[in-house]
N, CA, C and O atoms as a printed pandas DataFrame, in Angstrom:
     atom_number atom_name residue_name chain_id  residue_number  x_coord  y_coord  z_coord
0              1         N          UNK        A               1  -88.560    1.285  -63.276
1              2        CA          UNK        A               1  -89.005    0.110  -62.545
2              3         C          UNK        A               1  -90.466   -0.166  -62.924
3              4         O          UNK        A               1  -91.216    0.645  -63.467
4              5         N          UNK        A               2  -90.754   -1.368  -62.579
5              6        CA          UNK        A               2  -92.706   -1.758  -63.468
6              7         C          UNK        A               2  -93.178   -1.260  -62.312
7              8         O          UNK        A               2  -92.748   -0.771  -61.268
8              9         N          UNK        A               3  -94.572   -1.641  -63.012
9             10        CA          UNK        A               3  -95.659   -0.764  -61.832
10            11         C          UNK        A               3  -95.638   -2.024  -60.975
11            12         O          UNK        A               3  -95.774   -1.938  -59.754
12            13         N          UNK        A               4  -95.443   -3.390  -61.694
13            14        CA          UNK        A               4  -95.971   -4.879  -60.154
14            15         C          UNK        A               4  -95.071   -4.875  -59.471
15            16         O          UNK        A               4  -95.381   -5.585  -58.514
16            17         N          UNK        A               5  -93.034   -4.106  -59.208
17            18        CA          UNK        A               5  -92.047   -4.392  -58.511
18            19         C          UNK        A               5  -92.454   -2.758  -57.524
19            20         O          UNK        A               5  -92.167   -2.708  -56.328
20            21         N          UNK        A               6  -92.990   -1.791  -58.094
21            22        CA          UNK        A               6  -93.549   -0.483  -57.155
22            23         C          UNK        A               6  -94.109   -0.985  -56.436
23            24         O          UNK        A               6  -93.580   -0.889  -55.329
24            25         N          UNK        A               7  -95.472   -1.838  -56.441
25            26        CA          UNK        A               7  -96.285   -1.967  -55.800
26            27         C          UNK        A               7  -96.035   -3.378  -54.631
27            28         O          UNK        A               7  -96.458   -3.514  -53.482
28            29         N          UNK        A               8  -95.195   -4.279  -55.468
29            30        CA          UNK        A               8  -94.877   -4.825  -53.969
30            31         C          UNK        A               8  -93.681   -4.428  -53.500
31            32         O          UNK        A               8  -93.397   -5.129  -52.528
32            33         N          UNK        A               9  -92.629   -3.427  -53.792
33            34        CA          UNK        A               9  -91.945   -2.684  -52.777
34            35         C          UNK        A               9  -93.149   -2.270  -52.039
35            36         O          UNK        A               9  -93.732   -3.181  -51.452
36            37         N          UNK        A              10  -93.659   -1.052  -51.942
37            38        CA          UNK        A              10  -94.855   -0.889  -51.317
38            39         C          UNK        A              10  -95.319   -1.661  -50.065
39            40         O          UNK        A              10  -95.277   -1.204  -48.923
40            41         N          UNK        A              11  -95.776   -2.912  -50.419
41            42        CA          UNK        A              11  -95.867   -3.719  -49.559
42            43         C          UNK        A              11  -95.250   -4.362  -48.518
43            44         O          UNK        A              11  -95.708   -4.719  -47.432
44            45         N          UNK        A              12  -93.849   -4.493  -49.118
45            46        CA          UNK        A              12  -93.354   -4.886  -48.804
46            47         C          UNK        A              12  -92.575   -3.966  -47.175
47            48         O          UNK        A              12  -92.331   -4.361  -46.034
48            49         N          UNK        A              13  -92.437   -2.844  -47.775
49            50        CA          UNK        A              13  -92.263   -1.334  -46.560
50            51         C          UNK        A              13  -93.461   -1.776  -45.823
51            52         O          UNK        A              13  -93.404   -2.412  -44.770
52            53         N          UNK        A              14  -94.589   -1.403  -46.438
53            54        CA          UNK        A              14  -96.028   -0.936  -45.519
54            55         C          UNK        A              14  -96.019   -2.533  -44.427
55            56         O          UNK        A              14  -96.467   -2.525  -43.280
56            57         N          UNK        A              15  -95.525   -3.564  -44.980
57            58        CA          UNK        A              15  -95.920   -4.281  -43.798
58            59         C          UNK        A              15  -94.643   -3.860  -42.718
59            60         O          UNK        A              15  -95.055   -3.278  -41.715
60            61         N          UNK        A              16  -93.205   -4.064  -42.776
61            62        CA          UNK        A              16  -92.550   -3.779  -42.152
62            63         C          UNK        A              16  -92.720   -1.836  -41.158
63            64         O          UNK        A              16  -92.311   -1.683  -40.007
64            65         N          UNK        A              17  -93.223   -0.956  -41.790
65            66        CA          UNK        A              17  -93.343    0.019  -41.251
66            67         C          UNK        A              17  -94.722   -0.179  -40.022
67            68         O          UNK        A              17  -94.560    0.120  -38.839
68            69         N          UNK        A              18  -96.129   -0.764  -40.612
69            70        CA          UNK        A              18  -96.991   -0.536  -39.917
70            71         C          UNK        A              18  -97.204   -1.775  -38.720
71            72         O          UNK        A              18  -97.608   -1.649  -37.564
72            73         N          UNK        A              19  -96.670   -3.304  -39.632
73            74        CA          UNK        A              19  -96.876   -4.375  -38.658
74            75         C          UNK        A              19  -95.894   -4.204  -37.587
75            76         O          UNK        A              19  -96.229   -4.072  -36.409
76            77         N          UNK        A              20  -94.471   -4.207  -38.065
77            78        CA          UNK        A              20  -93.624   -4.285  -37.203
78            79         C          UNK        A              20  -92.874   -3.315  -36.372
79            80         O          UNK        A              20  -92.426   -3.705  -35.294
80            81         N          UNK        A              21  -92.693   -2.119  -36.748
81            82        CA          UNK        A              21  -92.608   -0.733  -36.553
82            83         C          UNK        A              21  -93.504   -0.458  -35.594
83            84         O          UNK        A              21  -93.020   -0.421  -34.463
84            85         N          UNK        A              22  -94.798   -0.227  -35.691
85            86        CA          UNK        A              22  -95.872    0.235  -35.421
86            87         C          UNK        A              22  -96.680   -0.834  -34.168
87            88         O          UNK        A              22  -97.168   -0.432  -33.112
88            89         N          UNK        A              23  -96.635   -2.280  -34.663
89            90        CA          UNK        A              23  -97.149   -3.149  -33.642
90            91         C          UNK        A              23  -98.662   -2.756  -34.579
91            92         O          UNK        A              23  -99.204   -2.599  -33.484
92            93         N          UNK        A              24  -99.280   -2.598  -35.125
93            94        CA          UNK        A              24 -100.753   -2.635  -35.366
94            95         C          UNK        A              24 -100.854   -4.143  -35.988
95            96         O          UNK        A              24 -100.767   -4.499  -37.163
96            97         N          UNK        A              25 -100.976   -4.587  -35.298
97            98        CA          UNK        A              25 -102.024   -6.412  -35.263
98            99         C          UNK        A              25 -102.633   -6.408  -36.216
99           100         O          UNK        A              25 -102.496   -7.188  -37.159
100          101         N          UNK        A              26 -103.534   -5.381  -36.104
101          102        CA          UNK        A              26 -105.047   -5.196  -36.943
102          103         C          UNK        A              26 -104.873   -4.943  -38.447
103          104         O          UNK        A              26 -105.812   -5.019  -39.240
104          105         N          UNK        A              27 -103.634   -4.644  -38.781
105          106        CA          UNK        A              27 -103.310   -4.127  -40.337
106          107         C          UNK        A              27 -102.746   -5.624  -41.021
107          108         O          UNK        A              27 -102.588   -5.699  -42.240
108          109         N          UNK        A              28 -102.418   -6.982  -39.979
109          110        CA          UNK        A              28 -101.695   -7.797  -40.546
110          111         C          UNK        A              28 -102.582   -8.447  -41.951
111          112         O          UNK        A              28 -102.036   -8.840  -42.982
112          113         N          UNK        A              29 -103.830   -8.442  -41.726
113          114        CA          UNK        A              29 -104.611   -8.775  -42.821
114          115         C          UNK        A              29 -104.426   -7.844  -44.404
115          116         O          UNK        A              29 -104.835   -8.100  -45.536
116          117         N          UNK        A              30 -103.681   -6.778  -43.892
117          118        CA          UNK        A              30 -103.395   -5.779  -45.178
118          119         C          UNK        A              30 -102.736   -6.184  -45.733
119          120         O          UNK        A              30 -103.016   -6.173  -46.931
120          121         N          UNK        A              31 -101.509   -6.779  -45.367
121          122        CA          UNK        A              31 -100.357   -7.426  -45.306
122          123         C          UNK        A              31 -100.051   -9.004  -46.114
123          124         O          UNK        A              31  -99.414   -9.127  -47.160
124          125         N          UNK        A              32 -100.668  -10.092  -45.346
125          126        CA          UNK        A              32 -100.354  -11.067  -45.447
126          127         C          UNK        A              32 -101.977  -11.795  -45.913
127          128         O          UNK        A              32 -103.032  -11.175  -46.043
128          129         N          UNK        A              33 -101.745  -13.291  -46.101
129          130        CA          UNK        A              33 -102.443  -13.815  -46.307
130          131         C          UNK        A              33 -102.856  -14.531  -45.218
131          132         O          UNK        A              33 -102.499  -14.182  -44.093
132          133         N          UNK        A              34 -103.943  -16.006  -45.488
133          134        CA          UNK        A              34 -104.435  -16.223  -43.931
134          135         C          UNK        A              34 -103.658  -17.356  -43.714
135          136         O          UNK        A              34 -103.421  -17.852  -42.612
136          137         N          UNK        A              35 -103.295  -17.725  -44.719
137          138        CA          UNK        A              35 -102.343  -19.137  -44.598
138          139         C          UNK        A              35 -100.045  -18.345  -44.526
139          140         O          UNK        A              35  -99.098  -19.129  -44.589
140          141         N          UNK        A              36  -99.949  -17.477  -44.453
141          142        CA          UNK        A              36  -98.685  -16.761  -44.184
142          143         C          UNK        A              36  -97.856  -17.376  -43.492
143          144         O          UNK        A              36  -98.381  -17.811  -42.468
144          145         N          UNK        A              37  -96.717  -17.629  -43.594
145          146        CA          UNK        A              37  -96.026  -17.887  -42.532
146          147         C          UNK        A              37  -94.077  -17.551  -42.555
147          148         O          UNK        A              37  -93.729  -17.146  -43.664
148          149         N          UNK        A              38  -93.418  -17.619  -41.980
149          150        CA          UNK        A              38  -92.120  -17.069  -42.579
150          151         C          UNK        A              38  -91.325  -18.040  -41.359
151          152         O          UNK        A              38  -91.646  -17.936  -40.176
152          153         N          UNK        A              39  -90.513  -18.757  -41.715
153          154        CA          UNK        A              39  -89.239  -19.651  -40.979
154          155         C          UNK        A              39  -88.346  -18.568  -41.078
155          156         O          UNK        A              39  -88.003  -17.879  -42.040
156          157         N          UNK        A              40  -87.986  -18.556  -39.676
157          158        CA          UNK        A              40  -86.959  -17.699  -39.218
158          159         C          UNK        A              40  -86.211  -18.417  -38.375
159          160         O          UNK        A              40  -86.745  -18.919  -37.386
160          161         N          UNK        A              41  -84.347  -18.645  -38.723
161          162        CA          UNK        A              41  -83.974  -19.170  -37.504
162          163         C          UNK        A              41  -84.539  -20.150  -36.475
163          164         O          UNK        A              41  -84.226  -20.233  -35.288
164          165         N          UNK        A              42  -85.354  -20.813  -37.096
165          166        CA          UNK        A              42  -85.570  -22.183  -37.115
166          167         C          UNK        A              42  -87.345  -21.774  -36.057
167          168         O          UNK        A              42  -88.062  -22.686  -35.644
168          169         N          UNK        A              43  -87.598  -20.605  -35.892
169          170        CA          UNK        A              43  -88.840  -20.255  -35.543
170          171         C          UNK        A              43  -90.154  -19.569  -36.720
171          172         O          UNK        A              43  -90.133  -18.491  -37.314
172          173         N          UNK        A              44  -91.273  -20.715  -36.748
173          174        CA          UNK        A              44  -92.218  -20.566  -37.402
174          175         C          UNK        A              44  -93.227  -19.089  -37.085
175          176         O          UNK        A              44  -93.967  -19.055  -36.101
176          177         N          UNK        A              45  -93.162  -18.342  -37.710
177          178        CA          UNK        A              45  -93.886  -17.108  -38.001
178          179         C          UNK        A              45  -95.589  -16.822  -38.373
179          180         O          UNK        A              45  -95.702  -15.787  -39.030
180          181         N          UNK        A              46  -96.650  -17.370  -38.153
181          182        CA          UNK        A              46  -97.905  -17.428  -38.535
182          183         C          UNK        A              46  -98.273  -16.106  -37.758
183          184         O          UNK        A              46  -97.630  -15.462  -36.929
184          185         N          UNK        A              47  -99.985  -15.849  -38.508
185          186        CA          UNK        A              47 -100.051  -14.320  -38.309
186          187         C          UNK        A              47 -100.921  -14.199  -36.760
187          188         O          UNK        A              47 -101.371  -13.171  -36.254
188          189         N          UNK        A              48 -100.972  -15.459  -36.279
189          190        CA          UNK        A              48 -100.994  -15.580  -34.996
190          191         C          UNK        A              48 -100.003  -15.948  -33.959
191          192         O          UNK        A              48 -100.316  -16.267  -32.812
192          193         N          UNK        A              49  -98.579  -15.879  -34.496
193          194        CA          UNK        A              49  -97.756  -15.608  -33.484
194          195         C          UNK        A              49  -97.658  -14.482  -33.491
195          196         O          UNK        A              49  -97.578  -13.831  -32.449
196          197         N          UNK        A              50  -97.640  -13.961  -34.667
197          198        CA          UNK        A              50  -97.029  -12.403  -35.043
198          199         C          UNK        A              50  -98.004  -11.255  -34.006
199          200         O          UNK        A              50  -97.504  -10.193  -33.636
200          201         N          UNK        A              51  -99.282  -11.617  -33.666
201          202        CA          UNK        A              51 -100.267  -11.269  -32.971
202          203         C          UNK        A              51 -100.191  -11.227  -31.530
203          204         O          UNK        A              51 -100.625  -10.428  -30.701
204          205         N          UNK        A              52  -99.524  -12.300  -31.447
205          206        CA          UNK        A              52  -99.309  -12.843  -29.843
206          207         C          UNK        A              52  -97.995  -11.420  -29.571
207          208         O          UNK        A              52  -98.158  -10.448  -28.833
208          209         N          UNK        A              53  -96.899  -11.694  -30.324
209          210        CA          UNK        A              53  -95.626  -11.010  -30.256
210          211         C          UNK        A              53  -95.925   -9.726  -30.215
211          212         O          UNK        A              53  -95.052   -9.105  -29.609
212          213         N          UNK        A              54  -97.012   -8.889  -30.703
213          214        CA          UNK        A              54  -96.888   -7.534  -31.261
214          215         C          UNK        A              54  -97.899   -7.282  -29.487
215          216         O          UNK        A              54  -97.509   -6.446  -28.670
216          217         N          UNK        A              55  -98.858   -7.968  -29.292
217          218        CA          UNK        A              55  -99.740   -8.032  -28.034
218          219         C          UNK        A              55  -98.852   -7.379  -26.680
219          220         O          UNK        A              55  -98.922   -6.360  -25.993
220          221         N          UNK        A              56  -97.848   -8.799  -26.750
221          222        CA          UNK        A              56  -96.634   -8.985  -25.833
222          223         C          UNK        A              56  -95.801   -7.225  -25.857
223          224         O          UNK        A              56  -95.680   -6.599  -24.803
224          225         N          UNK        A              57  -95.431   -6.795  -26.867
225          226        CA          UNK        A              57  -94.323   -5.654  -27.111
226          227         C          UNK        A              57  -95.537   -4.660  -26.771
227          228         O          UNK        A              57  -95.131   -3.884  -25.906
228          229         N          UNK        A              58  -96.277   -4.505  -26.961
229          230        CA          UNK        A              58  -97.327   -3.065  -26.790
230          231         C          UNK        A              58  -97.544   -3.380  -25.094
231          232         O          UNK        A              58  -97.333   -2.436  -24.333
232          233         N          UNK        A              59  -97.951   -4.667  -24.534
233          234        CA          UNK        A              59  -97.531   -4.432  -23.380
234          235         C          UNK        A              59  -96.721   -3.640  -22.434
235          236         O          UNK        A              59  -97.061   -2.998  -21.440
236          237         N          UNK        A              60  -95.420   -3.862  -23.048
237          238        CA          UNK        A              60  -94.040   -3.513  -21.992
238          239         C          UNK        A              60  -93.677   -2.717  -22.622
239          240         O          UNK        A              60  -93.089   -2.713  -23.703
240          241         N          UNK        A              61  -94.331   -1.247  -21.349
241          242        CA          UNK        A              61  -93.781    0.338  -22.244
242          243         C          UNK        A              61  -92.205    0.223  -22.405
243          244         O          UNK        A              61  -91.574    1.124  -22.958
């Protein structure tokens, strides 16, 4: 496999393990860009919902 499909597997884990897994907010900048966004099921994804959402879940043990 090349070293550029390693490295965004990589990424591609590390955001799902640490953003979403994990809830760390603070890593989304590791992650994504500032303009990011992902359509899901007809709901828009920016790294300030994603912020709001991860806020919300660390809330409610």
């Amino acid at each position: 496999m090349s070293e550029e499909m390693e490295i965004a597997k990589g990424l591609i884990q590390g955001s799902f393990d640490d953003l979403w897994a994990s809830c760390y907010s603070t890593k989304i900048r590791d992650y994504h860009t500032d303009d990011f966004i992902i359509l899901e099921h007809g709901a828009d994804w920016t790294n300030d919902n994603i912020k709001s959402y991860m806020r919300g879940q660390l809330a409610n043990p």
